[in-house]
C-alpha positions as CSV (number, residue, x, y, z in Angstrom):
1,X,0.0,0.0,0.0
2,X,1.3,3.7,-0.7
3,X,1.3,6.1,2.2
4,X,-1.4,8.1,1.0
5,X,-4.1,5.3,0.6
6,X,-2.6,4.4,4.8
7,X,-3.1,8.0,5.6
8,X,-6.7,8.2,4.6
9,X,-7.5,4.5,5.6
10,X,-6.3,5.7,9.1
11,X,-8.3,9.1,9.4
12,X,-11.2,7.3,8.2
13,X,-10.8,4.8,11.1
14,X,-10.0,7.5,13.4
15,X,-12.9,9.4,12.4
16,X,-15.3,6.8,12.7
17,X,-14.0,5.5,16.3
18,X,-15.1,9.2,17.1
19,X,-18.2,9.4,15.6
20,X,-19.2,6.1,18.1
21,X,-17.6,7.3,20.7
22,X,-19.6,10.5,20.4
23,X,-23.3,8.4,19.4
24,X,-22.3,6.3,22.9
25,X,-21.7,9.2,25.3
26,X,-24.7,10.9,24.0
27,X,-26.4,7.5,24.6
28,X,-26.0,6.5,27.7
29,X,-24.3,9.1,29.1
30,X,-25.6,12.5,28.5
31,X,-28.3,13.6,31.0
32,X,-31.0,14.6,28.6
33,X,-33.4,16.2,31.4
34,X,-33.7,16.3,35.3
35,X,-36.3,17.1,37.2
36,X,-38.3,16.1,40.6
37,X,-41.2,13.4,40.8
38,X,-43.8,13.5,43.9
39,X,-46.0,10.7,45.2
40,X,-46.2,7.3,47.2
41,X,-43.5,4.9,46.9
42,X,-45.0,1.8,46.5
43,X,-41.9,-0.6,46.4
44,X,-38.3,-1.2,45.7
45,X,-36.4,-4.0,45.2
46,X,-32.8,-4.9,44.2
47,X,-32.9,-7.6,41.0
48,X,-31.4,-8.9,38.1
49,X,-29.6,-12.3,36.5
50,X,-26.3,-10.9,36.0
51,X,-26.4,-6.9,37.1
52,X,-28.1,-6.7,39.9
53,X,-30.0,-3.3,40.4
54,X,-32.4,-1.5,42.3
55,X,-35.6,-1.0,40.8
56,X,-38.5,1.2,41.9
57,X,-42.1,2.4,41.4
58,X,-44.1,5.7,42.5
59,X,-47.6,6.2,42.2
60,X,-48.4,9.8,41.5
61,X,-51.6,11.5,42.8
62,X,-54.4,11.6,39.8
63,X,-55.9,9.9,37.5
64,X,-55.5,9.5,33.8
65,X,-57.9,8.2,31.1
66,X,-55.7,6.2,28.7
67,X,-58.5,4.9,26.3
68,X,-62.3,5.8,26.7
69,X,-63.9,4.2,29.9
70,X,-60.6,3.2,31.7
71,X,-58.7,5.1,34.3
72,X,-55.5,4.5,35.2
73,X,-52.9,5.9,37.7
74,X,-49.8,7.9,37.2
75,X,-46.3,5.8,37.7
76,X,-43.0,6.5,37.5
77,X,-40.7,3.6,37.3
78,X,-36.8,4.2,37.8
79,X,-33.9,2.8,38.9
80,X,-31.0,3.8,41.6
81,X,-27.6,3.3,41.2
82,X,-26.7,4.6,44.9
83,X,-26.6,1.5,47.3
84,X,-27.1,3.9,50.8
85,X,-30.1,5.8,48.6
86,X,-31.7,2.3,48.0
87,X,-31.4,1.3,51.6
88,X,-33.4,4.9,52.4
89,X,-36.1,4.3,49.9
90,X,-36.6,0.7,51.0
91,X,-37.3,2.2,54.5
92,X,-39.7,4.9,53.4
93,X,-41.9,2.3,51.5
94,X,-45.5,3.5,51.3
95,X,-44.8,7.2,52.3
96,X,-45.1,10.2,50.2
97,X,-42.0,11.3,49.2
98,X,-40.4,14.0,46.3
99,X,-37.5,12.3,44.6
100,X,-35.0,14.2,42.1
101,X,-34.2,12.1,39.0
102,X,-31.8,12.0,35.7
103,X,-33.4,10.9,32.7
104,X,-31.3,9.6,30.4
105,X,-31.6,8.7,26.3
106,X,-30.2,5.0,26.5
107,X,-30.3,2.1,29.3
108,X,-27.4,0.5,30.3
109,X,-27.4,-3.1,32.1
110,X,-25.8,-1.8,35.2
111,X,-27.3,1.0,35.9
112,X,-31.0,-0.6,35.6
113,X,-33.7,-1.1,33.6
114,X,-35.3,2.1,33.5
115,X,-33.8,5.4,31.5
116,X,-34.7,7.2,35.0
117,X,-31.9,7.0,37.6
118,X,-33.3,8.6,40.7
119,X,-30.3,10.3,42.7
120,X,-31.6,12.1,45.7
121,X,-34.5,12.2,48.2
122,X,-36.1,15.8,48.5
123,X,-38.7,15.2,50.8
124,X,-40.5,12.7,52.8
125,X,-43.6,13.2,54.4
């Protein structure tokens, strides 16, 4: 092979590497939005086959009507990454509570199942 035809085999490498490494970060990594969630916890549990996560529900106040004649309530499924977090929200099971969550584009396997990664408790009533 002549140099030239190595240089621009290797910049086209190079440039595609980046472009996936940019399309991951962006992802699974970039917090696309953040904001707070209010309402009873109703459970959390820690599961999984290989990554074991913890994995969580809310039940907002409200109703909804998803289709005509059926009612259904708000949830908010997420996931926590922070063990000590976990251990406080397992406690507070069935009290009203304000949680702060990230929301991200992608889901990875070890983070949980859900593209909302709760990160803080606000409030607990």
């Amino acid at each position: 092979m002549n140099s030239k035809l190595k240089k621009a085999l290797g910049i086209g490498t190079l440039t595609v590497v980046i472009v996936f490494a940019i399309w991951i970060f962006f992802r699974f990594y970039f917090v696309f939005g953040e904001g707070v969630k209010s309402g009873d916890l109703n459970y959390l549990v820690r599961k999984g086959y290989i990554f074991k996560t913890y994995e969580g529900k809310m039940i907002q106040t409200g109703f909804r009507s998803q289709s005509a004649g059926t009612i259904q309530s708000y949830e908010f499924v997420f996931s926590v990454e922070d063990k000590t977090l976990a251990d406080s929200l397992m406690r507070c099971s069935g009290k009203q509570m304000e949680l702060h969550y990230k929301e991200y584009l992608g889901v990875l396997p070890w983070r949980g199942v859900s593209k909302y990664i709760v990160d803080s408790i606000l409030l607990t009533k």
